[in-house]
Every structure is written in C-alpha cells, then in structure tokens.
N, C-alpha and C positions, 0 to 999 in steps of 0.2 A: 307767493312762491308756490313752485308746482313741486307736487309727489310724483318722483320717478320711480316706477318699481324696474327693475330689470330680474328676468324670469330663464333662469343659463342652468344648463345638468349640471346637477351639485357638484358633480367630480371638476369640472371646469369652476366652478363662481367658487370653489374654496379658496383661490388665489387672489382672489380678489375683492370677496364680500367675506364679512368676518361677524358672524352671523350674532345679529341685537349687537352689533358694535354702529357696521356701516350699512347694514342693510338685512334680509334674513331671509335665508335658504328654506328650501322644501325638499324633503327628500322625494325621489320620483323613482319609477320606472315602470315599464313599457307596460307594465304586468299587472300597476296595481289599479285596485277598484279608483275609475270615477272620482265618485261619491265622496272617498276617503281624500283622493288627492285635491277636488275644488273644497273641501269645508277645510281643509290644511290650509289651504292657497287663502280663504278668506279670512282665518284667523290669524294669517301671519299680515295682510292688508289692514285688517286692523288694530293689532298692535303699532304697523307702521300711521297709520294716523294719530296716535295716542301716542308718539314717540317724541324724540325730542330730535326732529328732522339738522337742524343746527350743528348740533356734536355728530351728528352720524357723516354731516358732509365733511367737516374736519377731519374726521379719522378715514375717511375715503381718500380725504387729500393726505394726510400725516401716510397711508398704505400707499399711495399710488408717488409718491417723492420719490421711491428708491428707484421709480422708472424713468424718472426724467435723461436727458441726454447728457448733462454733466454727470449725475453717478453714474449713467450704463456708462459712459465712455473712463471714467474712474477704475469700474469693474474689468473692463475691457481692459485696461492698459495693464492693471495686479497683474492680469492672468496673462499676458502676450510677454512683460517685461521677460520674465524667467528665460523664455526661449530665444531671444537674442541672443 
C-alpha cells in the first residue's frame, strides 16, 4: 500500500483532512522561516508513517460520504423544496 501525503493551504484542507484523524495539516505561510516549515513538514511525514494508515483512510471515507451524489442531491432538494 502506498502513503499518500496531500500538501493544500490549511485554510483549504480543513474541510477535508481532519488533522491525526485522516491525515495532518501544516500550518504555512508565505512568510515563515524555511527551516521551520520543512522540519514541520517532516515531523508530520513521520508521524504519518508510524500511523495507522487503515483507520485514517476510513475516516477519509466516513468525511468524504456526505459528498457523494445521493446526499448533495438529498441536501439539494431540503433546500429548493421550501421555495416551490
């Protein structure tokens, strides 16, 4: 099995990575030292190899269900019904 890291501006991957759940954030910006941000970046790569890769792709799946096409289409109808 392969380790995928996916590497998104925090502001964005909070919707989606739920951090030592399904995967783990870095904080970033434009501004900060280098240094500080790749020994971040590597201490969170290795927590991800000493993790338990299995339950993290579950709960990627278990977050990522409320976007399939039956519940948006679900969410869609709540919200159109009222205005008929």
């Amino acid at each position: 099995m392969a380790l995928e890291l996916l590497l998104l501006p925090i502001k964005k991957s909070k919707i989606f990575i739920k951090d030592a759940e399904n995967g783990y954030l870095v904080p970033y910006s434009e501004t900060m030292d280098e240094d500080l941000l790749v020994s971040q970046m590597a201490d969170k790569i290795l927590f991800a190899l000493e993790s338990d890769i299995e339950s993290m792709y579950q709960a990627s799946y278990d977050l990522a269900k409320h976007y399939l096409k039956p519940e948006m289409l679900e969410a869609w109808r709540k919200l159109l019904m009222p205005i008929q």
